[in-house]
Each structure stands twice: as structure tokens, then as C-alpha cells.
N, CA and C atoms as a LAMMPS dump frame, in Angstrom:
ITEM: TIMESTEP
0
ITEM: NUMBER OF ATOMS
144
ITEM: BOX BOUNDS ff ff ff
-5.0000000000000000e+02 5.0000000000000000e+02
-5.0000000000000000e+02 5.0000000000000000e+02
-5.0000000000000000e+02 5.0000000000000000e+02
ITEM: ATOMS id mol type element x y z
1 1 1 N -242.058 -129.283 256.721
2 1 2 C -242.614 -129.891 255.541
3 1 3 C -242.58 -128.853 254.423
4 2 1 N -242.155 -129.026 253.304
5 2 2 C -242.104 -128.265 252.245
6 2 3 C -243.563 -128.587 251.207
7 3 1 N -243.964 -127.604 250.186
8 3 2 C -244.96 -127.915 249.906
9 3 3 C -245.239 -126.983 248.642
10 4 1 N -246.054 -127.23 247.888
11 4 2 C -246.007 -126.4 246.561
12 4 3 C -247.386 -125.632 246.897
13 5 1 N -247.6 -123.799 247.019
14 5 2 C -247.951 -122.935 247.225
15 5 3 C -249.056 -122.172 245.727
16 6 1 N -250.093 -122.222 245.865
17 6 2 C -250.734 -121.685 244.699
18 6 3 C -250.554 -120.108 245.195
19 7 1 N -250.775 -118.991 244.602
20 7 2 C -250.748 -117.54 244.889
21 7 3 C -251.819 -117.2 243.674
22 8 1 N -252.751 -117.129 244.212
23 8 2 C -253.918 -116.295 243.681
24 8 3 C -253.746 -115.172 242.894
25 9 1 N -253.046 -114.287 243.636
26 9 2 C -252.996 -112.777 243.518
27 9 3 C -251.873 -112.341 241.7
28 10 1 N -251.072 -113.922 241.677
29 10 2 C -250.104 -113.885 240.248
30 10 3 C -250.748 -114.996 239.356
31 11 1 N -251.482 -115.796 240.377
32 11 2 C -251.686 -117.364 239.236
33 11 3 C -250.372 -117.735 238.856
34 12 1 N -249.66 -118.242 240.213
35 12 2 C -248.828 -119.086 240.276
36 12 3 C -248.783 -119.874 241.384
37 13 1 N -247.67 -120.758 241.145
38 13 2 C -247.168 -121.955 242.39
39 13 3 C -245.827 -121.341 242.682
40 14 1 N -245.453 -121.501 243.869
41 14 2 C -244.148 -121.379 244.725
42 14 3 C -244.078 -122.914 245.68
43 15 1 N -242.516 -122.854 245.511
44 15 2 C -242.19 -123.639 246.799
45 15 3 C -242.164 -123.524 248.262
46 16 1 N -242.672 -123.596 249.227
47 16 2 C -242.676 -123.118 250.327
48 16 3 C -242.26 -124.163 251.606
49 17 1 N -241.567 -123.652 252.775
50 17 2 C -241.976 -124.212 254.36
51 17 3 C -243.034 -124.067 254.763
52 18 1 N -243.553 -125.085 254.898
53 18 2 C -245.531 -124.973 255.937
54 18 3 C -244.281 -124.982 257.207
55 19 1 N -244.713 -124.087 257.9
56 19 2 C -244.608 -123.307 259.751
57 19 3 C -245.79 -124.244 260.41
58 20 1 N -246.675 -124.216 260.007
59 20 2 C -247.899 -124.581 261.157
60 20 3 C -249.385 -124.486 260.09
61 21 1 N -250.03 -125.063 260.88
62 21 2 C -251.468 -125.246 259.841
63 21 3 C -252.594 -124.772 261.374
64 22 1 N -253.354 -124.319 260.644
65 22 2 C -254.367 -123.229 261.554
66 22 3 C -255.594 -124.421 260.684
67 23 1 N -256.558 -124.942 261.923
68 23 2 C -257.825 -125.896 261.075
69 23 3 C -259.093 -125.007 262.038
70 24 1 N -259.271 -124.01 261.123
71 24 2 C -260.597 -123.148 261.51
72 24 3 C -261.786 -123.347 260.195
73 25 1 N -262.357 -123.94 260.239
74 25 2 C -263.241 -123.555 259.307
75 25 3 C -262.635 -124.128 257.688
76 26 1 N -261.663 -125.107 257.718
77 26 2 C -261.242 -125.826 257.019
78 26 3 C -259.661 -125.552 257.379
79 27 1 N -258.646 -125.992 256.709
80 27 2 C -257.404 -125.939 256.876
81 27 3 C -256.534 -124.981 256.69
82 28 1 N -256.224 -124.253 256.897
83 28 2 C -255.162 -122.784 256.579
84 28 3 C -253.492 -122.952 256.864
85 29 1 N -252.708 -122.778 256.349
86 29 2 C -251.264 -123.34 256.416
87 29 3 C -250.515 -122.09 256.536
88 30 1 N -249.36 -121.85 257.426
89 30 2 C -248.853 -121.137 257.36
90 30 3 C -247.322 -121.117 256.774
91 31 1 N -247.022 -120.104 256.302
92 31 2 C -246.217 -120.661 254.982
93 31 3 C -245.502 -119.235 254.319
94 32 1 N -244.202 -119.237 254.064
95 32 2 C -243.386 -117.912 253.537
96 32 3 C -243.588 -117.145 252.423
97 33 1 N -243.859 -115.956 252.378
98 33 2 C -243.996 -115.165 251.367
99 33 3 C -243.073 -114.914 250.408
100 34 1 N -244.21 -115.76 248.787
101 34 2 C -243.203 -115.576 247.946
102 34 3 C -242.117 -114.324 247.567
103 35 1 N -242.593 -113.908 248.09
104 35 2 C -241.176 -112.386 247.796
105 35 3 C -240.908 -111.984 248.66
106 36 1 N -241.613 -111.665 250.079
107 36 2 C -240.286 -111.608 251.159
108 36 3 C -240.329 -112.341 252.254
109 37 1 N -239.1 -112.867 251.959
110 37 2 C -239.148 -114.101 252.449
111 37 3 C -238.944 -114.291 253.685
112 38 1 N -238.892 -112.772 254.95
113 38 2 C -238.504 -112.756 256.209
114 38 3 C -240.359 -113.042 256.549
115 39 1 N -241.443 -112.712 256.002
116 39 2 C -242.778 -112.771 256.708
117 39 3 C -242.828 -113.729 256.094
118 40 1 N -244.164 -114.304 256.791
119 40 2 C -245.293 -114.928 256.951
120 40 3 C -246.191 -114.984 256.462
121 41 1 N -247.245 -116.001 255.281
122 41 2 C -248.556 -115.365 255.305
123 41 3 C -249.832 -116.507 255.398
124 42 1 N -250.867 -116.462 255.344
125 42 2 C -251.576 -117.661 255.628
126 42 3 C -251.991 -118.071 254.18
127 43 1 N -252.182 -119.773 253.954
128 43 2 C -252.713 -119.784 252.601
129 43 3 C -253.483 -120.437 252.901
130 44 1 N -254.725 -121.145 251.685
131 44 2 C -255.918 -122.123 251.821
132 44 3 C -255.498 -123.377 250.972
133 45 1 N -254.655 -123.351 250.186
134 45 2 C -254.581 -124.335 249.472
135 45 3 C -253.292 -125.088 249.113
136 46 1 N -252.404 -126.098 249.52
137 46 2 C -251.401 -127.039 248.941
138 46 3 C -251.471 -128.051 248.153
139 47 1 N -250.631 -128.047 247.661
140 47 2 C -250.273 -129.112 247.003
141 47 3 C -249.049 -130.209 247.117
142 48 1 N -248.91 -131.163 248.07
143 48 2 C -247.936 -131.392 248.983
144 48 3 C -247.718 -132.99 247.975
């Protein structure tokens, strides 16, 4: 599933692959790092 990615850390959106969604304590998505794009990182929020 592809999905539009907020990033806190720039105050932006990216396009991303959701990998898997982690539901601990609300929903957490796992999903490719806008700049390198071989990791992984967890986010809290989509926009799908």
C-alpha cells in the first residue's frame, strides 16, 4: 500500500510503501525513509 508520509523533523509529506503497521498504543506504520531509502523507519501518522 502506498501512502502519503508527514515528516515532522522537515514539515513535510513524502510518498511512501507502508511494510507493515505495528497497533501498540494506537497505530504505527512502517514505512521508507525519506532519504535513504534502503532503511526503515516507524511513523504515527498517514494520509492514505
Amino acid at each position: 500500500m502506498r501512502a502519503r508520509v508527514y515528516d515532522r523533523t522537515n514539515n513535510s509529506f513524502y510518498i511512501s510503501e507502508v511494510y507493515g503497521i505495528i497497533n501498540r498504543f494506537g497505530d504505527w506504520f512502517i514505512v521508507d525513509h525519506p532519504t535513504y531509502k534502503k532503511q526503515v523507519i516507524l511513523v504515527e501518522y498517514l494520509n492514505i
